[in-house]
C-alpha positions, 0 to 999 in steps of 0.5 A: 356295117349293113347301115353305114353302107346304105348312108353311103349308098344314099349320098351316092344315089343322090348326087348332091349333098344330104341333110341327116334327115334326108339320109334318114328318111333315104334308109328308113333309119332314126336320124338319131342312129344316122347321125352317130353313123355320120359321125363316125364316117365323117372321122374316117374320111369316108363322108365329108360335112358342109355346116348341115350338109354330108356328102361322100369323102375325100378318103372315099375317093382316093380308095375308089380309084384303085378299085376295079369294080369288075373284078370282084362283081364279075364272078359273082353274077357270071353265072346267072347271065350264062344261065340267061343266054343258054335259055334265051339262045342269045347273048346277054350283057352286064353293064356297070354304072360309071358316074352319072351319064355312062355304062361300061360293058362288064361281062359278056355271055353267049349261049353254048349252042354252036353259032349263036354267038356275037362278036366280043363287045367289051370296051364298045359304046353306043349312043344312049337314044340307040341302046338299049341299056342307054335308054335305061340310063337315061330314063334316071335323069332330069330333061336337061341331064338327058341333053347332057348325056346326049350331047345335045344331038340324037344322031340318027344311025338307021331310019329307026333311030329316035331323033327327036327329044320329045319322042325320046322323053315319052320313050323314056316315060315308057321304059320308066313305067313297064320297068324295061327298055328295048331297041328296034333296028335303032342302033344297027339294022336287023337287031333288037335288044332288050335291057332291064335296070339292077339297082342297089339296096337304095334304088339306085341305079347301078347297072343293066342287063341286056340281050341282044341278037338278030331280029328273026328270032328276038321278035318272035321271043318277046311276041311269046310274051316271056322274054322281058319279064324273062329278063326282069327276073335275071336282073333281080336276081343279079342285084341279089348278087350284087346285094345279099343283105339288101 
């Protein structure tokens, strides 16, 4: 089961359609073994074949859609952002990856100290080049994929906002290389927030964790030097959760 769940995952992360070797070489597994997993996918409907090249399947689709991924994700990481919040005295997000180019906010935490909570952020949505966990996406895609996602315009929200693509892409080049993204007073004046990507037992991206809060007391945190890495392990932990058996 553990196998035929990584040849799903590796079509998944790839986006376009996969050879057996391709597939092989993804999951570290004989291309003999991933055949036979392949094959049997392929008679369920979970995996589709094009002359040589396999991609997910019909039936795949038809169950997902009548899946809500929260509700089973939810009470599993819930309390590792409620222990994340009451250390960092801020509020901590989930969010989840939704295709290629989206992220939908899943879970909120707020610490339990009296007035350190932020108003309820469910169902909002920023732009990208302004966020945090934007940012984290965007660093997963090709140049042309992240004028997509930014619908060809960096608007600017506050005199902080990047608006320029190439400043954006050694930006993005920075969130790919420290292993985290933040944002200073980009999307809304006097807040800071911070995000680090979870991934699945592929690589792939499939959410991020983020906190957010006023910058008085963000700044002076990461200036201590402990709140990314803080933050990196809070994810990695999440994405234990997420994944046990990866």
């Amino acid at each position: 089961m553990t196998r035929a769940v990584q040849v799903l995952r590796a079509l998944a992360a790839s986006g376009t359609p996969l050879t057996v070797t391709d597939i092989a070489r993804k999951i570290d597994l004989p291309r003999a073994t991933t055949f036979r997993l392949l094959m049997t996918l392929e008679e369920e409907g979970i995996v589709d074949r094009q002359d040589t090249l396999y991609s997910l399947g019909w039936d795949l689709a038809r169950i997902a859609q009548s899946v809500n991924p929260a509700v089973g994700l939810v009470p599993r990481i819930k309390d590792e952002l409620d222990a994340l919040a009451d250390d960092l005295g801020e509020t901590v997000t989930f969010s989840l990856r939704h295709g290629l180019y989206e992220l939908d906010l899943v879970l909120q935490s707020s610490p339990r100290l009296l007035g350190m909570t932020m108003s309820e952020m469910h169902g909002m949505r920023w732009p990208h080049h302004a966020s945090a966990t934007g940012k984290i996406l965007l660093a997963e895609l090709t140049p042309d994929q992240v004028r997509l996602a930014t619908r060809e315009r960096l608007e600017a929200l506050t005199e902080f906002t990047i608006t320029d693509y190439e400043d954006l892409a050694r930006e993005l080049k920075a969130v790919r290389e420290r292993g985290w993204a933040s944002t200073v007073e980009e999307l809304e004046e006097g807040i800071l927030a911070f995000a680090a990507p979870v991934r699945d037992s592929v690589g792939a991206l499939v959410g991020a964790v983020s906190v957010v809060g006023p910058r008085r007391r963000l700044e002076t945190k990461e200036q201590q030097g402990e709140l990314p890495a803080r933050l990196i392990a809070a994810a990695e932990r999440v994405q234990q959760r997420m994944n046990p058996s990866g």
